[in-house]
N, C-alpha and C positions, 0 to 999 in steps of 0.2 A: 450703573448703580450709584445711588448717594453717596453722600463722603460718609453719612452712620450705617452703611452697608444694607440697608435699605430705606428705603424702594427703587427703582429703579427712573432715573431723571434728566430728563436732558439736559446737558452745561451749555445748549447753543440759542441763542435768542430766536427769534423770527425770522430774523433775515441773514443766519447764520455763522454771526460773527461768535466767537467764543466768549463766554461771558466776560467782562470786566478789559475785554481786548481796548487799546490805545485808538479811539475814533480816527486819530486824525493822521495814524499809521498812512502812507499813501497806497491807494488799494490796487493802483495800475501805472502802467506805463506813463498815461497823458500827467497825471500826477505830477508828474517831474520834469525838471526841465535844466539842460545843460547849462550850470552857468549858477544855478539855484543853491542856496546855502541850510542846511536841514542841523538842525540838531542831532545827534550822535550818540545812541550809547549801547554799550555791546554788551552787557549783564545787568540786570535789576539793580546793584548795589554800587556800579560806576559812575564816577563824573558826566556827564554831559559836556561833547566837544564839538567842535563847529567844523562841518563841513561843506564844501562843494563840489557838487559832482559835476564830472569829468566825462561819462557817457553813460548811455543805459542800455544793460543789457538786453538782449532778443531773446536767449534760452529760461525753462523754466527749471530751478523754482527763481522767480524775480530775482536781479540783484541790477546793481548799481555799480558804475566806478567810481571812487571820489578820493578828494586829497582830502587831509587832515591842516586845517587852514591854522593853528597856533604854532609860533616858532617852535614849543618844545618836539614837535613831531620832525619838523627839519625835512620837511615835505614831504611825506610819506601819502604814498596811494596805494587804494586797496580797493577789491570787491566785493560788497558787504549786500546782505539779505534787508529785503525793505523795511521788517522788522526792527532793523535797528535804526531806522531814520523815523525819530518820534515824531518834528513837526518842523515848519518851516522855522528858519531860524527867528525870523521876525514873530512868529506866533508862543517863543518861548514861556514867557509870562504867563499865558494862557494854557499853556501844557500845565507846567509846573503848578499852577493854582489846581487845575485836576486832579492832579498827584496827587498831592496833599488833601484835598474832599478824600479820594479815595483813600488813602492810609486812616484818616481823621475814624472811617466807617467801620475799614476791616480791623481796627483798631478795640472797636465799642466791646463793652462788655457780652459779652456771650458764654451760652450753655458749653461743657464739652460734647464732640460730635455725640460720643456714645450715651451723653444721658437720654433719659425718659422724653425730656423738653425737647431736645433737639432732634429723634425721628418723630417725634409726632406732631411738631412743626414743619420739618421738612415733609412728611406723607400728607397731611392736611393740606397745605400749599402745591402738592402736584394734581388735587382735584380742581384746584382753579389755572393750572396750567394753560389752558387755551387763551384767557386773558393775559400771557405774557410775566407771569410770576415765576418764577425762579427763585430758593437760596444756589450762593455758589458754592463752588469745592476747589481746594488747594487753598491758595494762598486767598481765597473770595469766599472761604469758609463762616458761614451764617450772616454773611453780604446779602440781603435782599435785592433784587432788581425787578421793578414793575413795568412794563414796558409801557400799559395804558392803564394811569394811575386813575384818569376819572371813570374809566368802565367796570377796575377795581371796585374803586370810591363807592359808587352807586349800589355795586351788589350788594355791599358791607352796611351799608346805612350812614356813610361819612361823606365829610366833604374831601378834595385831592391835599385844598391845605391842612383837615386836621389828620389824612393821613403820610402825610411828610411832615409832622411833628416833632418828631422822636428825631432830637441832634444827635449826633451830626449829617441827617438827611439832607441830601441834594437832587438838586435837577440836572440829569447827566448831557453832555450834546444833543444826542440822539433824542431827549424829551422826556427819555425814562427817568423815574422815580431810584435813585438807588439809596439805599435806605440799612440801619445797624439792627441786630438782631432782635431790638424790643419791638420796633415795626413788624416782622416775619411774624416772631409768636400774638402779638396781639389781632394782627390779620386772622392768622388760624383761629386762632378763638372766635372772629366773628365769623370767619368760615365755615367750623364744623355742624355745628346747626343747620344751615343752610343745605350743606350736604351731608345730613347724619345718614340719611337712606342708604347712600353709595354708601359712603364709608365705614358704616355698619357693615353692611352687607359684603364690603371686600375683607376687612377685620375676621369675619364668621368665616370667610373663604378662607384666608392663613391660618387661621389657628386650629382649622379641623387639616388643613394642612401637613401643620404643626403637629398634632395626633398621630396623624401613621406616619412620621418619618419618628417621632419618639420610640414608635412600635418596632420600624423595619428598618432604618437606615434609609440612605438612598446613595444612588449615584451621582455623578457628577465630573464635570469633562475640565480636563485641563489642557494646558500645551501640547501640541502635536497629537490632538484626539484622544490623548490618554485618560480613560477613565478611574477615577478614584472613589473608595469608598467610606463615608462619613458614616460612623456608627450609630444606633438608636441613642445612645446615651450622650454622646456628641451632641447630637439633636436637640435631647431632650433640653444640655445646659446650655447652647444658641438659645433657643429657643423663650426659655425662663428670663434671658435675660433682657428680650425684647417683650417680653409679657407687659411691664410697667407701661410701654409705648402704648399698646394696645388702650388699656385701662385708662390710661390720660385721657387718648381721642373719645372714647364713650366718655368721659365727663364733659369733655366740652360741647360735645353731641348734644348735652342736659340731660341731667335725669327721667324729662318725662318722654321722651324720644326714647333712652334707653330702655326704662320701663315695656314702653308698649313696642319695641323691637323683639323684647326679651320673652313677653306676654304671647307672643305674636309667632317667634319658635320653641315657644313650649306648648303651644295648642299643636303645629303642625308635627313635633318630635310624640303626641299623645299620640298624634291621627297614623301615623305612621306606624306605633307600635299595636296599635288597635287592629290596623289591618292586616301588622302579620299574625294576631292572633286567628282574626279571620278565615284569614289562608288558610293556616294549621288546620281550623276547625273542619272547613270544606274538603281538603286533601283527604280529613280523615272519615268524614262522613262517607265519600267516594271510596274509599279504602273499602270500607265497610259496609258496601253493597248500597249504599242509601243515596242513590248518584239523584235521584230526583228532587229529596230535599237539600241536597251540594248543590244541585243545579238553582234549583227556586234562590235560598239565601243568594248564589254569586249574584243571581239578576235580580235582585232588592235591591244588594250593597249598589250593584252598578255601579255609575260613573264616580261615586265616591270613594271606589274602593282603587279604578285605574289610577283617579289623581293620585291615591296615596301610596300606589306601587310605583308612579313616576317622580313623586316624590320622595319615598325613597331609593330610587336609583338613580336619583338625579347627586345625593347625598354620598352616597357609594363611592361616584364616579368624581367627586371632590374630593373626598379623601385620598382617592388614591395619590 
């Protein structure tokens, strides 16, 4: 699930690393080499120390031996997880310049998660997920990462450089675009258009969703299989308050998109109600001895009349 509690999004790039993870982390054994001096640091907010290690381990999960090379440690050796060996010590410079991009980003101004802006940037940007788009979550919270910014570029109508526009965008090792929250939302916007169809059409999915659990409640599973019950009224005020999200994405859809989506299930919510007057009418003609003119009208209506009973059970079976 998103960091705005919806939709649900993957935090892993393509090739499986966690989003915003240290490149140049060593991701194996051959990596390393006895003898070799790496940079050091055991919590987000600590110094950087120099070590070298001493041997490497065989068991998983990966670790390392190494001494702590500055006099204050007074040779101290320890076995440490590869995680905390950021880069070779010679490559410091070029770590630390990373750092700093990346703080520079997660830094930018941005929406909070729970506004309007920030799920209907982040649900618009999971429609283009298969191009490698991501925002992140935790501490990469409204981080965009593009993994192929000119297959992005192209969809959108831009060029790769005017979409790493937006300071303090950078080009990460790996070639991805990692980009501050004005990139993310501006993306979406040229996005929704493009996918108003889908996103229409899942929007109309949640919200009639949204309907029968305002009605009934539902369930829902917690720790060790335990089922819990969210009341209709619960529902209802989730629900209203993600309503704005909704509303956003049909604006940036465009109006004339939304329009004729709108046009479009109100002829078929007519056709629907048409035919169950239909039924009625037949049921009762049949009722009342007149099964031949029940019979003639069903086979008029015909096929018009199946699509609009499978389309309303098609509706039905959404709501639920």
């Amino acid at each position: 699930m998103g960091c705005s509690g919806l939709p649900t999004l993957s935090r892993f790039s393509n090739d499986g690393r966690l989003f915003g993870q240290d490149l140049r982390v060593p991701q194996n054994v051959a990596e390393l080499r006895v003898g070799s001096e790496w940079a050091y640091r055991q919590h987000r907010d600590d110094p950087i120390v120099r070590v070298r290690v001493l041997r490497i381990g065989k068991e998983r999960p990966f670790r390392a031996k190494v001494r702590f090379v500055d006099d204050e440690f007074e040779g101290r050796e320890d076995w440490v997880p590869r995680a905390r060996l950021k880069a070779p010590w010679g490559e410091l410079g070029s770590w630390r310049a990373r750092e700093e991009q990346w703080e520079a980003v997660r830094h930018a101004a941005a929406p909070t998660s729970s506004s309007p802006e920030y799920w209907a940037t982040d649900y618009v940007l999971s429609f283009v997920a298969d191009l490698g788009v991501e925002v992140g979550c935790g501490r990469n919270a409204a981080v965009l990462s593009i993994s192929d910014p000119d297959a992005l570029a192209d969809l959108v109508g831009l060029t790769a450089e005017e979409l790493g526009s937006d300071a303090p965008a950078f080009m990460d090792n790996d070639g991805s675009l990692v980009a501050p929250w004005a990139t993310a939302e501006r993306v979406a916007r040229c996005v929704a258009p493009l996918r108003a169809k889908q996103l229409l059409a899942d929007i109309e999915r949640r919200e009639a969703e949204a309907r029968w659990r305002a009605l009934h409640g539902y369930y829902y599973e917690v720790g060790g299989g335990k089922a819990c019950y969210r009341t209709p009224e619960d529902c209802a005020e989730l629900d209203e308050h993600w309503q704005p999200g909704h509303d956003l994405v049909r604006k940036w859809c465009g109006a004339e998109v939304v329009n004729r989506h709108d046009e479009l299930q109100g002829l078929r919510d007519e056709v629907v109600r048409l035919s169950e007057i239909l039924e009625r009418a037949i049921r009762e003609l049949a009722w009342a001895g007149r099964t031949s003119i029940a019979a003639k009208i069903s086979r008029e209506a015909g096929f018009s009349l199946e699509t609009a009973r499978a389309s309303r059970d098609f509706g039905r079976r959404v709501r639920r």
